[in-house]
C-alpha positions in Angstrom: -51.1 118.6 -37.0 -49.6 121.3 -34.5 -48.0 118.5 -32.7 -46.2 116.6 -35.6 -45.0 120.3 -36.7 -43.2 120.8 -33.3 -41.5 117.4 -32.9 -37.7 117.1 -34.3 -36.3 114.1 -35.4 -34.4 112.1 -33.4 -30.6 111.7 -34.9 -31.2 115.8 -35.5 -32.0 116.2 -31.6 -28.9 114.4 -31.1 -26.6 115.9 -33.2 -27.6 119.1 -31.5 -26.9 117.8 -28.0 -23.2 116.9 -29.1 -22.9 119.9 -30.9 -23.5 121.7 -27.4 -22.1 119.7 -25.4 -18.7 120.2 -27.8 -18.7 123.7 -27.3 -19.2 123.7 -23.5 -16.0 121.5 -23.2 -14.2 123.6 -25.8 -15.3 127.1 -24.7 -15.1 126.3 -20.3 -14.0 123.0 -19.5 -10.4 123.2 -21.2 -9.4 126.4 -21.1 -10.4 125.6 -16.9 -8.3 122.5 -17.1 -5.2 124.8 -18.5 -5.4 127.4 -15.9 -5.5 124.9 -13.1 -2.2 122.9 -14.4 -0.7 126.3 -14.5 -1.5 127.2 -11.4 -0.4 123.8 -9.7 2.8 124.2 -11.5 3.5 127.8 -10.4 2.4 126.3 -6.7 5.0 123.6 -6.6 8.0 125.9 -8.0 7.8 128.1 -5.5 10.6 128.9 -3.0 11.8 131.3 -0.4 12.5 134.4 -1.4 9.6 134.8 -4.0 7.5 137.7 -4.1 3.3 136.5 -4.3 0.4 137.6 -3.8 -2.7 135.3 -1.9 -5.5 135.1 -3.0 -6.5 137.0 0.0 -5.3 140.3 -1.5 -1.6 139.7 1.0 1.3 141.1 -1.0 4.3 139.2 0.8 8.0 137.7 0.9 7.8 133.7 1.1 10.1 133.2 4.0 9.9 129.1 4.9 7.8 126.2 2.9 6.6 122.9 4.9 4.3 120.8 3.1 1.7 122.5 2.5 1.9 125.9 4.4 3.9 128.9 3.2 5.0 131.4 5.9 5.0 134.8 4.5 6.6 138.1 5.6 3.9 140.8 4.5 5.4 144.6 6.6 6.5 143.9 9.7 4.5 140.6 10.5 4.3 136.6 9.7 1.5 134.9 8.5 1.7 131.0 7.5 -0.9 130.6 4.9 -2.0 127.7 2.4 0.3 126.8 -0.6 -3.2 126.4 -2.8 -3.9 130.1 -1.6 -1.1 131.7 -3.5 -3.0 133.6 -6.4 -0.1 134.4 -8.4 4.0 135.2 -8.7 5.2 138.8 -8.3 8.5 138.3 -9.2 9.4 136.9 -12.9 12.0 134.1 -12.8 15.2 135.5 -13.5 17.8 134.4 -16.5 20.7 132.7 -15.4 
């Protein structure tokens, strides 16, 4: 009798499963998918002159963009680092 007191019913073990698996793709999946198609577009609109930050910790000047590699002016020295490694924008786009 323990046994039959323990099982759940079948559509109700279902319904349960959805439920969850509704709320993982509401609470991490999309809000993931948003930051990523934020970050792609902030990746591709970037030119010389903008002020970023790596995701490295480099606080730099883009200088020159091929492909994918971004040379950066960070102080007194170059370094040529991945477009996909630029964390974030320093400067906010100005009104023209």
């Amino acid at each position: 009798m323990t046994i039959l007191a323990l099982q759940t019913s079948g559509p109700a073990t279902i319904i349960y499963f959805v439920a969850m698996v509704a709320i993982m793709y509401f609470l991490v999946i999309l809000p993931q998918r948003r930051e990523r198609k934020r970050h792609l577009e902030m990746v591709a609109a970037l030119k010389p002159s903008d002020q970023v930050v790596t995701m490295g910790g480099l606080v730099g000047e883009i200088i020159s963009i091929k492909d994918e590699m971004v040379t950066l002016k960070t102080g007194d020295s170059r370094v040529v680092v991945e477009r996909a490694r630029i964390a974030r924008l320093l400067n906010a786009p100005t009104a023209a």
